[in-house]
C-alpha positions in Angstrom: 6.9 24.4 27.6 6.5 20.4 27.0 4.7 21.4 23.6 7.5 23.6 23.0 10.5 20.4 23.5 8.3 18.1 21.7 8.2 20.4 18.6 11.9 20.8 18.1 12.2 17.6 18.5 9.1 16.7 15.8 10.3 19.4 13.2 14.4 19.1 13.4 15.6 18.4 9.8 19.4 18.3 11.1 21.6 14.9 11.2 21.5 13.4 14.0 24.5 11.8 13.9 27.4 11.4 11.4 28.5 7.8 11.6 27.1 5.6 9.0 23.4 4.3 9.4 22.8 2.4 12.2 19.9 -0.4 12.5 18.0 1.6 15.5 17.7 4.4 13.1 16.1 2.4 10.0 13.8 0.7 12.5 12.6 4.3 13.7 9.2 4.4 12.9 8.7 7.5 10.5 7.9 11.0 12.6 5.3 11.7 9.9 3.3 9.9 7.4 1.0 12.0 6.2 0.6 15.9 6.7 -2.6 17.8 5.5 -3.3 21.9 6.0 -6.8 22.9 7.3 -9.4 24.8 4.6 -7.9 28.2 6.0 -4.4 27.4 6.5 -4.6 27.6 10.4 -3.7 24.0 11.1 -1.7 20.8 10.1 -3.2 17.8 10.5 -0.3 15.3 11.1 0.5 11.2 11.4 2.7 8.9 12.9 3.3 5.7 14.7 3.1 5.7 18.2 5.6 2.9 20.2 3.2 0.7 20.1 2.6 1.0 16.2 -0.5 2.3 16.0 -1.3 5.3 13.8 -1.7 8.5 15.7 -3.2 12.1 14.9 -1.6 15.2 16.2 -2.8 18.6 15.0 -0.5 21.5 14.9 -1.1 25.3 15.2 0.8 26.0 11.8 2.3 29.8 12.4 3.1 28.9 16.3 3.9 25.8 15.3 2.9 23.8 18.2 0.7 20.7 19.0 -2.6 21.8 19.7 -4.3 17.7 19.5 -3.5 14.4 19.9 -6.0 11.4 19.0 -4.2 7.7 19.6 -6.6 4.6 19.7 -5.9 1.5 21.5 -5.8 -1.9 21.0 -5.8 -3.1 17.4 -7.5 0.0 16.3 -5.5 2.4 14.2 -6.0 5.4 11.9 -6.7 4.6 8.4 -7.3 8.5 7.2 -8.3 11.6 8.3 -9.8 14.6 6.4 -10.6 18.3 7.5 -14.2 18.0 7.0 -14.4 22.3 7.7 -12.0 24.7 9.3 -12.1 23.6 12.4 -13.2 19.8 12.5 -11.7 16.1 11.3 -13.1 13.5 9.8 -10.8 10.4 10.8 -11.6 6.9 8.8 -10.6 3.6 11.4 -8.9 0.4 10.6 -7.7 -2.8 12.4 -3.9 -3.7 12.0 -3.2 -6.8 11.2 0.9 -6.3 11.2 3.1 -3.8 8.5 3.0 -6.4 6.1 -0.4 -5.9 5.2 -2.8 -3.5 4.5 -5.2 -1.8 7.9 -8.5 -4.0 7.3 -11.3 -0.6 7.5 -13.7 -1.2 10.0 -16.1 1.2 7.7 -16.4 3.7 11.2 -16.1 7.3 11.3 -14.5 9.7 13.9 -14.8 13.0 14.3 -13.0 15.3 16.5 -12.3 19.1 16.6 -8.7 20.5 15.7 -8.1 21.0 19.8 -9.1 17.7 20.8 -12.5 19.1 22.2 -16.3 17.3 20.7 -14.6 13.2 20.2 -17.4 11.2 18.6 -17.4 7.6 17.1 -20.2 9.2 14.3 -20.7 5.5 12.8 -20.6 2.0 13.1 -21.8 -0.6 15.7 -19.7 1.5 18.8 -21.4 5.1 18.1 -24.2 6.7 20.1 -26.2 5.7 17.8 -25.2 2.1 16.8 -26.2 1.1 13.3 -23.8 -2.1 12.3 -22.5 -0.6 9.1 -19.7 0.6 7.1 -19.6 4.0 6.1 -17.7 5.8 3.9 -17.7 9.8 2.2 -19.3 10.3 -0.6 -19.4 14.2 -0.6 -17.4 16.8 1.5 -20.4 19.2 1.1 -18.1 22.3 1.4 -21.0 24.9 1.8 -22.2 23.1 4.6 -19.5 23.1 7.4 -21.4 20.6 10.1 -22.7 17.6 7.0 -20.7 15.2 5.1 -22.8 12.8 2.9 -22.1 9.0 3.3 -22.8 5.9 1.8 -24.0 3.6 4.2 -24.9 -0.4 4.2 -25.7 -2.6 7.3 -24.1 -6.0 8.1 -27.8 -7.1 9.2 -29.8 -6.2 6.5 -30.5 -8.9 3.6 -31.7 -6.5 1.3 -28.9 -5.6 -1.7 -28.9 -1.9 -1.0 -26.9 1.0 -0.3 -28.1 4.0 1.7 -26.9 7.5 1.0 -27.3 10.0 4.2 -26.6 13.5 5.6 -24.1 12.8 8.2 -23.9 15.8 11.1 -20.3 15.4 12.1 -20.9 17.2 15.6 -23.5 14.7 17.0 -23.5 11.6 15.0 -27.5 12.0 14.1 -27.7 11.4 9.5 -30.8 12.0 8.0 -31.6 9.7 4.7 -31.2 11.5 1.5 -31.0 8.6 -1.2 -30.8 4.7 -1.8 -29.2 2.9 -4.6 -30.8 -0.5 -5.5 -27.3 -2.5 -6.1 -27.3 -6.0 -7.2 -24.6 -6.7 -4.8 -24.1 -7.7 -1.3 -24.2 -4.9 1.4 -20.7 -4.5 2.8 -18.9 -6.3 -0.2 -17.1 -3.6 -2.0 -19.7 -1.2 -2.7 -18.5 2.5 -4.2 -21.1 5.1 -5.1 -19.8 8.2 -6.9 -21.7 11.4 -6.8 -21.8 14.2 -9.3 -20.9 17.6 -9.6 -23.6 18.5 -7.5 -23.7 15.9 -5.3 -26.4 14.0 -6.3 -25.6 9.8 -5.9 -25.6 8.5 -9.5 -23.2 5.9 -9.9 -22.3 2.9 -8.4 -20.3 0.0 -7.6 -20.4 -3.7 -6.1 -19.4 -7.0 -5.6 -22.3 -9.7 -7.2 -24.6 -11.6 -4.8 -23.7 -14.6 -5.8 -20.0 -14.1 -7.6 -17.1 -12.4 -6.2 -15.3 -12.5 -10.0 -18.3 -10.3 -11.1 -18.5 -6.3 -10.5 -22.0 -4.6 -11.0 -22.4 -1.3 -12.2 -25.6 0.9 -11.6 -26.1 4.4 -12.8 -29.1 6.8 -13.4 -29.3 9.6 -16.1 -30.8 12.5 -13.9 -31.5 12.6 -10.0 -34.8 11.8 -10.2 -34.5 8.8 -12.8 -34.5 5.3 -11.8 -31.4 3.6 -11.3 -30.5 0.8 -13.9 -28.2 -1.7 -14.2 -25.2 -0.6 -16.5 -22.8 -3.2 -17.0 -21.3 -6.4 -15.4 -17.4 -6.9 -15.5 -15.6 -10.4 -14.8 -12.8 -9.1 -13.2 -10.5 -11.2 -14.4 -11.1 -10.1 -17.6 -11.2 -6.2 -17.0 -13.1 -3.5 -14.8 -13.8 0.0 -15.1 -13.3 1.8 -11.6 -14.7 5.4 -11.6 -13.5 8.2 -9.8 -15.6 11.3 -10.7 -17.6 12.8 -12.8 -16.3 14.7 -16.0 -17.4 18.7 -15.6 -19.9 17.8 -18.2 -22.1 16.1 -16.0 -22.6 13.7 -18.7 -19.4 11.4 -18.4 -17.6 9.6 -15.8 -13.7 9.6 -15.7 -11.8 6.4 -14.1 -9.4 4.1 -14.2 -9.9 0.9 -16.7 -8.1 -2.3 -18.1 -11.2 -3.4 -20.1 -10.0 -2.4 -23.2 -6.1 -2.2 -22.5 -4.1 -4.9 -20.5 -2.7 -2.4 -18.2 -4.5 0.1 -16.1 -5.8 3.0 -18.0 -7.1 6.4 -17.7 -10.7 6.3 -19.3 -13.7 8.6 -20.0 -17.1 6.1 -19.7 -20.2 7.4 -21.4 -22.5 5.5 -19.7 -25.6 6.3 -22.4 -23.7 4.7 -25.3 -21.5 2.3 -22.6 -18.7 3.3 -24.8 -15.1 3.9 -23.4 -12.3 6.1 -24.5 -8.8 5.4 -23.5 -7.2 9.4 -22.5 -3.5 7.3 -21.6 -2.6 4.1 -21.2 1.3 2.6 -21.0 2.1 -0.6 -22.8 3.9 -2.1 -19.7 2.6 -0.9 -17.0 -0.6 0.5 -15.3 -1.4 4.5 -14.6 -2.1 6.0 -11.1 -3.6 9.4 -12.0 -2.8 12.9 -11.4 -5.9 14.7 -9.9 -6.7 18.2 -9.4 -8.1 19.7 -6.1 -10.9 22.2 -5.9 -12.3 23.4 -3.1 -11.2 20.9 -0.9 -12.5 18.1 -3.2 -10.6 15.8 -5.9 -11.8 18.0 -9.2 -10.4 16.4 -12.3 -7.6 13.9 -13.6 -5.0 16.1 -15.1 -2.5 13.3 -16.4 -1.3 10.4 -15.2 2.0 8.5 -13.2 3.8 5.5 -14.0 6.6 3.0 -13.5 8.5 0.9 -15.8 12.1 1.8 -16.5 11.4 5.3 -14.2 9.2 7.0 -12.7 7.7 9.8 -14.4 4.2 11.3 -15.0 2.6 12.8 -18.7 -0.2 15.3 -18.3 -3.2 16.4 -20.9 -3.1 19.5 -22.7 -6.6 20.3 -22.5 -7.6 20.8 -18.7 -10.2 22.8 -16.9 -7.4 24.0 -14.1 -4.5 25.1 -16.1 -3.2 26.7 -13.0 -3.5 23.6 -10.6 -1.7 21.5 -13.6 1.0 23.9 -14.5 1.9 23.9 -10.5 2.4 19.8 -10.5 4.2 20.2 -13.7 6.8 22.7 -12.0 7.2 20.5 -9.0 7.7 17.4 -10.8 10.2 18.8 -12.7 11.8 20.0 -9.7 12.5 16.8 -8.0 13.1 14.3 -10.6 13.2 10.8 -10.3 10.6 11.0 -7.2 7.0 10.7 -6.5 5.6 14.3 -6.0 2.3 14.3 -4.8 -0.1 17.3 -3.7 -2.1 15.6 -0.8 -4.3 18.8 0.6 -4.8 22.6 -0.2 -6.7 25.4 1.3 -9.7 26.0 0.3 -8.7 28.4 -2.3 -5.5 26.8 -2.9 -3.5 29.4 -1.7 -1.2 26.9 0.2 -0.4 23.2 -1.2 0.7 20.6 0.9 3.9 18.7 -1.5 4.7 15.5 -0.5 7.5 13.9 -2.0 9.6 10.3 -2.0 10.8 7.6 -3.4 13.0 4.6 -2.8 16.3 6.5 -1.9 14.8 9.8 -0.4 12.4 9.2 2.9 9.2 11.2 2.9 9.4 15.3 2.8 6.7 17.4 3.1 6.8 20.9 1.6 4.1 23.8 1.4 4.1 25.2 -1.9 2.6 28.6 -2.0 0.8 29.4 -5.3 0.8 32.7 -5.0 4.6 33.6 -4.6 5.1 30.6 -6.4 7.8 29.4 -3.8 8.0 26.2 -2.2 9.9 25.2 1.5 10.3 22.1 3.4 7.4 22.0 5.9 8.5 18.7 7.9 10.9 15.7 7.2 9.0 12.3 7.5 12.3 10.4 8.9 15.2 13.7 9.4 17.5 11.1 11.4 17.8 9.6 7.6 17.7 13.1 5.0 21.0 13.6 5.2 22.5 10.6 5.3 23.8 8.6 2.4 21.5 6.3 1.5 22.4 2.9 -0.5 21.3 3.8 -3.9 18.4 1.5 -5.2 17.8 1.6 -8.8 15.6 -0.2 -11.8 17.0 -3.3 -13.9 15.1 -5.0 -16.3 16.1 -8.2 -17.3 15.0 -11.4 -19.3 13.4 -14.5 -17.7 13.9 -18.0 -19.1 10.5 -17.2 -21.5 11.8 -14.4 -22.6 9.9 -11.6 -21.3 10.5 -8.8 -19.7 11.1 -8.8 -15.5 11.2 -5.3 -14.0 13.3 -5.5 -10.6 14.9 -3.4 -8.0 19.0 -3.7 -7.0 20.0 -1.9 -3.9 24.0 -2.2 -4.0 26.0 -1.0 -0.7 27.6 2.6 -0.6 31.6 2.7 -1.0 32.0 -0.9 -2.9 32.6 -1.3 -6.5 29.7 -3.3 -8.0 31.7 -6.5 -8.8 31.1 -10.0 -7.2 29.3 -9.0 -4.0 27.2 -11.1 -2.4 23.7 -11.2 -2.8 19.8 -11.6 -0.6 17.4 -12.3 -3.2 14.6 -10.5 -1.4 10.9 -11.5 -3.3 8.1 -9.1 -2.1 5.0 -10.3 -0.5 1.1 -10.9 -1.6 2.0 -12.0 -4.0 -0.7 -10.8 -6.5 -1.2 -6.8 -6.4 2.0 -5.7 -4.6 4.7 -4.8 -5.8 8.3 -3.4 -5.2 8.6 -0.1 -6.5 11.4 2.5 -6.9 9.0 5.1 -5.5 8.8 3.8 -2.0 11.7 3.3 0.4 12.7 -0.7 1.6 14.1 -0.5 4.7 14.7 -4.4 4.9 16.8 -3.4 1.9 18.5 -0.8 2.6 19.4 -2.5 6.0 21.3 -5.5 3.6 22.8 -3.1 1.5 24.3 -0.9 4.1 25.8 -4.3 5.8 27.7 -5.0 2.5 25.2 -7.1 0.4 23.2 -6.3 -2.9 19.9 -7.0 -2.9 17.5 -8.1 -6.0 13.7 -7.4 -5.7 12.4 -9.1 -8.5 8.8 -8.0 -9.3 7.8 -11.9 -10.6 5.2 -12.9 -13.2 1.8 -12.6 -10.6 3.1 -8.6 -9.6 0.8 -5.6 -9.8 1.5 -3.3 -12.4 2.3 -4.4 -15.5 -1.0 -5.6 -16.3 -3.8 -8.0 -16.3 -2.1 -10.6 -18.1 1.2 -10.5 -16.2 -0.4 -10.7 -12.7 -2.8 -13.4 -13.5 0.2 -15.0 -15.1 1.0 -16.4 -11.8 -2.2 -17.6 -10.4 -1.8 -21.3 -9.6 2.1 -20.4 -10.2 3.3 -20.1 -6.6 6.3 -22.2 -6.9 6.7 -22.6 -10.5 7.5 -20.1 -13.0 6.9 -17.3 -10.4 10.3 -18.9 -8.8 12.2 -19.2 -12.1 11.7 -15.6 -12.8 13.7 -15.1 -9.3 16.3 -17.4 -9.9 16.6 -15.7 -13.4 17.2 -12.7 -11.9 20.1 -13.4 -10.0 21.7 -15.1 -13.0 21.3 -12.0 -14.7 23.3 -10.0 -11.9 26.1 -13.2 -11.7 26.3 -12.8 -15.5 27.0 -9.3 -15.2 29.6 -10.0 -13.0 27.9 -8.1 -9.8 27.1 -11.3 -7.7 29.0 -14.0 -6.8 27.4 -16.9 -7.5 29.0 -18.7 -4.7 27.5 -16.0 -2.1 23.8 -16.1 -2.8 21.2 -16.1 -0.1 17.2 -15.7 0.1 14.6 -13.6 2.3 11.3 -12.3 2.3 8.3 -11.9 4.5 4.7 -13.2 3.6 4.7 -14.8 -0.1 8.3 -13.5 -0.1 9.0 -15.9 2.9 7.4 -19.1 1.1 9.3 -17.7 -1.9 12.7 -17.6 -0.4 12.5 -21.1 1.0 11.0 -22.6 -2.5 13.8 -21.3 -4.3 16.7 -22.6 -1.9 14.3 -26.2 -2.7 14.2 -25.1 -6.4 18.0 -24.4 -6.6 19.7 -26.4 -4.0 23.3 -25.5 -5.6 22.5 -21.4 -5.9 21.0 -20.3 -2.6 23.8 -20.5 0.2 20.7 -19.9 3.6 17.5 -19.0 3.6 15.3 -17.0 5.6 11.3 -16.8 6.0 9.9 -14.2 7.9 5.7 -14.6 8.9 6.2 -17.3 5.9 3.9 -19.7 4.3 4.8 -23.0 4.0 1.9 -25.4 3.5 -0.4 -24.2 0.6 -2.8 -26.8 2.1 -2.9 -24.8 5.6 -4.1 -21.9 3.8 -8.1 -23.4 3.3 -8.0 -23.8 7.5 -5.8 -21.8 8.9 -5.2 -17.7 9.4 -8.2 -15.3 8.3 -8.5 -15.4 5.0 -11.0 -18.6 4.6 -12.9 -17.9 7.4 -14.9 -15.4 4.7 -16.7 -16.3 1.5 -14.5 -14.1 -0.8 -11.2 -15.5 0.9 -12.3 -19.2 -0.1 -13.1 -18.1 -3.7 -9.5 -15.9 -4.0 -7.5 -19.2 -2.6 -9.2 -21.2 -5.4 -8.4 -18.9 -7.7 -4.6 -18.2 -7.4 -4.1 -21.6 -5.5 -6.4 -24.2 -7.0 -7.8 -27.0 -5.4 -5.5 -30.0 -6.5 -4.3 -31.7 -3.6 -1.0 -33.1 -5.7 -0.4 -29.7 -7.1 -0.8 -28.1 -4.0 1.6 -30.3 -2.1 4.3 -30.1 -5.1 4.7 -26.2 -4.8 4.4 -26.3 -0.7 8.1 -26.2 0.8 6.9 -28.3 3.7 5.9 -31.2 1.3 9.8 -30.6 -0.5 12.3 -30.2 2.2 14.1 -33.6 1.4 15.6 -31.2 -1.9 16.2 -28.5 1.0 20.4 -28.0 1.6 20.6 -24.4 2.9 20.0 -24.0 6.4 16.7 -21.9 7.4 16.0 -19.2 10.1 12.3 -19.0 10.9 10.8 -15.5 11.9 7.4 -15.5 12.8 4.9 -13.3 14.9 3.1 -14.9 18.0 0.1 -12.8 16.9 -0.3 -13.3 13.4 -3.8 -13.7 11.7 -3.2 -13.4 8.7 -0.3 -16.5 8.0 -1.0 -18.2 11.7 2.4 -19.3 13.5 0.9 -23.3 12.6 2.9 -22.3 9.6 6.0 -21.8 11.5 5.7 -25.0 13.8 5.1 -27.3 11.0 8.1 -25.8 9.2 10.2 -26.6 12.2 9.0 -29.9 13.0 9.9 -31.5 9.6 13.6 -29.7 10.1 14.0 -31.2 13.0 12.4 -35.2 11.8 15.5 -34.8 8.9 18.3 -33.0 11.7 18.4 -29.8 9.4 20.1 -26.7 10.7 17.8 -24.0 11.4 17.1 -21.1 14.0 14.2 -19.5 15.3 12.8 -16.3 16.4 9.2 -16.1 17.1 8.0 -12.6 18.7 4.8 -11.8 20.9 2.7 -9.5 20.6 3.6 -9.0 17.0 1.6 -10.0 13.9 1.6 -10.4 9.7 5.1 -8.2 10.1 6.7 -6.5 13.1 5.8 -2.8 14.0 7.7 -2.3 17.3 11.5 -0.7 16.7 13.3 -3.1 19.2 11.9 -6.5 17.9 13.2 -5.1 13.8 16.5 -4.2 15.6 16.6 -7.9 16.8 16.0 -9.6 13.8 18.2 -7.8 11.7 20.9 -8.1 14.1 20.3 -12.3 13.9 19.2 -12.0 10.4 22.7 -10.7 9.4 24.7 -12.7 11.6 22.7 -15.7 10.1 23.9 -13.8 6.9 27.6 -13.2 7.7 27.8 -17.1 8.5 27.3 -18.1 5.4 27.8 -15.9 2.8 29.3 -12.6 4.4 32.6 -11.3 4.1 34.4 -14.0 5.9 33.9 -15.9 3.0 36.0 -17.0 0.3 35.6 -14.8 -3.1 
């Protein structure tokens, strides 16, 4: 009967309530965040956030529909994946949380558990029955063989630049060695190994010994040949990442800016080393389309992207016509989303749709191939499906250089779009991330529903509009990275749809340090400013938090940072808080590793040396980003008061 309740409750799709949005239901962490169908149809694999914001697994009996599993780890362990390894088994891939502003760190372990809950084994890693002190990863499904998954495997102990390639038994743990690839990399540093068609280990991937910038590439022509070394990329300059084998054997499809600045869809011959572009976009990289066969990725089939919209092209000449006609349909039925097919039945009777962007919370539908129908299957967030969302939608504008900035403006519901006022919200990283019109900002939409626009400018130093544009910002933290914000909101007060007067600045990580650097830049323009888990001493970044405390941190501070001591303290707002006028509020996490709460002190104790207004709101138990609903209710609620004080709609117009 409890299975029963918990299920109505999981699967309603029905408002919850009809007054406008309030802030307990944006903090809501999502009912589902992925959904995958077994290989026979018999079970959905489900996850979610538990209270305490860790990921959790709960399988479901699909035509009863009730919960048949649940898997939840403790501590700072979390679900990065899971994969139904056979019809009746998972595969689940773990990962430490550092906070949901960055990325689950993979601990390279493998779990594996049986759709009711029954036969839990760690299969890998240094806490298995068998302890090994590696990081593992599939290679191969192996869908003929229902209890064996093959894995690449390298040890943290071993000095020898290798990388193993074993028969895994998901029941028991016990892997029997197949295959090694001599790589001229590190073990553990970002090694890939791609199989082909048949299974057989033939390419592969890895960090240099002695140079994080440099990529090494290893490949053999037949099973049995030697392994040689293909090609080196300088990753600043380019870097072909594979993905599969073409059905040919003979090729090797992937995704490549070495000869385009943005991320292309290419086709490697690796006898001839030649490359040849499929589809590439001027402005901005490709994520590609990919068939499924037999439970495994089978081809690319086309390609997304993002500049001005979203929207996907796909190739005429395809192996699966079928498969690529039935993404062609669905894209074309939702338009202006992200439609993505994230697991099938074995023979692809039933497709699992998943579909979102940045005004539409995640829905999951199963598409049935054979009656060619589709239905909703779950709601990610319901509380939110049917409730008017602030719209958030592209602009592209022109920075003081003259190029080309691609942003996002989310502008309240009911209020014509004429002198409002405005948070300039940068993201974080800064180089890689991005804000994109295909995922959902709740810190945005949170602004917006409280009567302010918001601006998420994606700055020179972004992901996705190319090499040259991201590295664009390296060493550029406070510089021309800033003036591309500030450019941005002139654009919108030119336009007439911000009030200059009424201008105020937030963001979390980079997009804290960002936030106050531009209230420094532009003393006059910014009105308040808020940091959230900010940086504010580039200098503090070589000792503090856990990025230098590895090799490949160091070498990634020097190159985006620089080591100049003068430069360094001229783009750090610690170093430039006698230009500061707008008062701060400092949000930090007690726990965070990844920008330590040092940052946060120092910030305050220079405020307080000059008698500058500021608050504070420091969390426990909370990291790089808060996960737990209660402590996002809190800081939105002080967030917009801190708002409302200064440039809310008390204020003159």
């Amino acid at each position: 009967m409890k299975k029963t309740i918990l299920l109505s409750m999981l699967f309603s799709c029905l408002p919850i309530f009809a007054a406008e949005i309030s802030l307990q239901d944006y903090a809501r962490h999502a009912q589902f965040m992925d959904v995958k169908i077994s290989p026979t149809g018999k079970y959905l694999g489900t996850t979610g956030r538990a209270d305490d914001g860790n990921v959790q697994l709960i399988v479901i009996d699909r035509e009863k529909m009730q919960i048949v599993s649940q898997q939840h780890f403790r501590g700072s362990d979390s679900i990065n994946q899971f994969y139904w390894a056979n019809n009746e088994r998972l595969v689940i891939t773990l990962a430490k949380e550092l906070g949901s502003l960055e990325s689950p760190v993979s601990t390279g372990e493998l779990f594996a558990m049986n759709a009711d809950g029954k036969q839990r084994i760690m299969l890998t890693g240094h806490r298995a029955a068998r302890p090994d002190y590696s990081t593992s990863r599939v290679i191969n499904w192996l869908p003929d063989e229902d209890d064996f998954v093959l894995v690449s495997n390298y040890s943290w102990r071993s000095n020898k630049p290798t990388v193993n390639i074993l028969r895994l038994n998901i029941k028991n743990g016990r892997s029997r060695w197949v295959d090694q690839a001599p790589m001229r990399a590190s073990p553990g540093r970002g090694v890939d190994v791609i199989t082909d068609n048949t299974g057989i280990a033939r390419f592969a991937l890895g960090m240099d010994l002695k140079n994080d910038d440099e990529i090494v590439a290893m490949y053999r022509k037949e099973p049995t040949a030697d392994w040689q070394e293909l090609a080196r990329y300088d990753i600043n300059a380019g870097l072909f990442s594979p993905m599969m084998f073409h059905h040919d054997q003979k090729h090797i499809i992937g995704m490549s800016n070495l000869s385009s600045d943005t991320m292309a869809v290419s086709l490697l011959d690796p006898e001839t080393g030649k490359e040849t572009i499929l589809a590439q976009h001027p402005r901005a990289d490709l994520a590609p389309v990919v068939s499924i066969e037999d439970g495994q990725l089978s081809e690319i089939i086309g390609a997304s992207y993002e500049y001005d919209e979203l929207s996907a092209a796909f190739f005429e000449e395809v192996k699966d016509k079928k498969f690529s006609a039935v993404i062609q349909s669905l894209v074309a039925a939702f338009p202006g989303q992200s439609v993505q097919i994230t697991s099938g039945t074995r023979d692809n009777k039933l497709l699992v749709v998943t579909v979102f962007s940045a005004n539409k919370p995640k829905d999951f539908y199963l598409y049935d191939t054979e009656k060619r129908s589709v239905g909703l299957l779950v709601s990610g967030s319901p509380w939110l499906r049917e409730k008017p969302l602030p719209l958030t939608e592209i602009v592209i504008y022109k920075n003081r250089d003259g190029q080309d900035i691609q942003a996002l403006l989310t502008l309240p519901k009911g209020k014509e779009a004429k002198n409002l006022p405005l948070i300039m919200l940068p993201h974080g990283g800064p180089h890689g991330p991005r804000d994109s019109i295909s995922a959902m900002d709740r810190d945005a939409k949170v602004l917006a529903e409280n009567g302010y626009a918001v601006l998420q400018p994606n700055f020179r130093g972004s992901g996705g509009f190319g090499r040259t544009f991201e590295q664009s910002g390296y060493r550029n933290w406070g510089t021309t990275m800033i003036n591309d914000m500030t450019d941005g909101v002139m654009h919108l007060v030119s336009k007439g749809i911000v009030d200059q007067s009424r201008v105020c600045a937030y963001g979390g990580s980079y997009g804290g340090y960002a936030a106050l650097m531009s209230a420094i830049r532009e003393p006059e323009l910014y009105k308040c400013t808020v940091g959230f888990v900010g940086v504010f001493d580039l200098n503090l970044m070589y000792t503090d938090g856990d990025i230098p405390k590895s090799k490949s941190g160091i070498a990634y501070l020097e190159k985006v940072l620089g080591r100049d001591i003068v430069q360094l303290d001229a783009q750090s707002p610690l170093k430039q808080l006698d230009k500061l006028k707008a008062p701060v509020f400092i949000i930090h996490g007690e726990e965070d590793m990844r920008v330590p709460i040092i940052q946060a002190k120092r910030l305050r104790e220079e405020l307080e040396k000059r008698n500058h207004p500021y608050e504070w709101l420091v969390v426990a138990k909370e990291g790089h980003g808060f996960y737990k609903p209660e402590n996002n209710v809190e800081r939105w609620q002080k967030m917009l008061v801190f708002f409302d004080k200064y440039i809310g709609q008390s204020k003159p117009q």
